[in-house]
N, C-alpha and C positions, 0 to 999 in steps of 0.2 A: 504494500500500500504506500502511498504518496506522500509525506508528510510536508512538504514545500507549502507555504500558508502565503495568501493573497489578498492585499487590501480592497476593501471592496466598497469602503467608506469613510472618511472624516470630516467631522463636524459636529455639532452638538451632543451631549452624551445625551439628551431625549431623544431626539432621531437616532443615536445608533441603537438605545435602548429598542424601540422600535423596530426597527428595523433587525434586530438581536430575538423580537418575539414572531417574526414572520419565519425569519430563518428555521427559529425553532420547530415552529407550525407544520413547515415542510420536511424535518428529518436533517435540517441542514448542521454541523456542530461550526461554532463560531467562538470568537476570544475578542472580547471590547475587553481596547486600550483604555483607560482613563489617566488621561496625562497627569492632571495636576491630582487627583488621587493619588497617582503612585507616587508621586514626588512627598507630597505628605505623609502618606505611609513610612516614607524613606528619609523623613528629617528635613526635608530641605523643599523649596519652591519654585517649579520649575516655570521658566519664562515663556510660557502660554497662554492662551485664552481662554478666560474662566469657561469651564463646561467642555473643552476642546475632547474630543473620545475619536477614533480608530473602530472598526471592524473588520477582521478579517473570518480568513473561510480555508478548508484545506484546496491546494489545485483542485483535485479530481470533484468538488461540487462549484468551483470559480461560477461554469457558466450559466450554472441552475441557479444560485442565486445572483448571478448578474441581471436576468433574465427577473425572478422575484424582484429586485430594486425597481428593474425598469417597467414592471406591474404598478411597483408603490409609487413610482415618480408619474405615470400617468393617470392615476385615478385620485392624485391631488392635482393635478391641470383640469382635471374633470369637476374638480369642487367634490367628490366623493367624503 
């Protein structure tokens, strides 16, 4: 199995949150970044933007959930 992981989003940790419960929904397994969490976690403050988060995804589901994103990003253009 593949274990190479691929960023599939950065931006708010609401939207990655989000976007971390679609993936779920589908079977998909996912790891959000939370930058300035882990900086705190780790003593120190990193020079970010409050709420800044990552999400990635193993290769082998990249294009299903690239695919899910581009669900999510079109049924809020729709007002959904």
């Amino acid at each position: 199995m593949d274990k190479e992981i691929k960023r599939i989003y950065s931006g708010s940790v609401v939207n990655a949150e989000y976007i971390g419960s679609v993936l779920e929904e589908n079977g998909i397994q996912f790891l959000i970044r939370n930058y300035q969490e882990e900086s705190l976690l780790a003593g120190w403050a990193a020079n970010v933007i409050k709420g800044e988060a990552s999400v990635f995804v193993f290769e082998k589901d990249y294009d299903k959930a690239m695919l899910l994103l581009d669900e999510i990003n079109a049924s809020e253009m729709e007002g959904d």
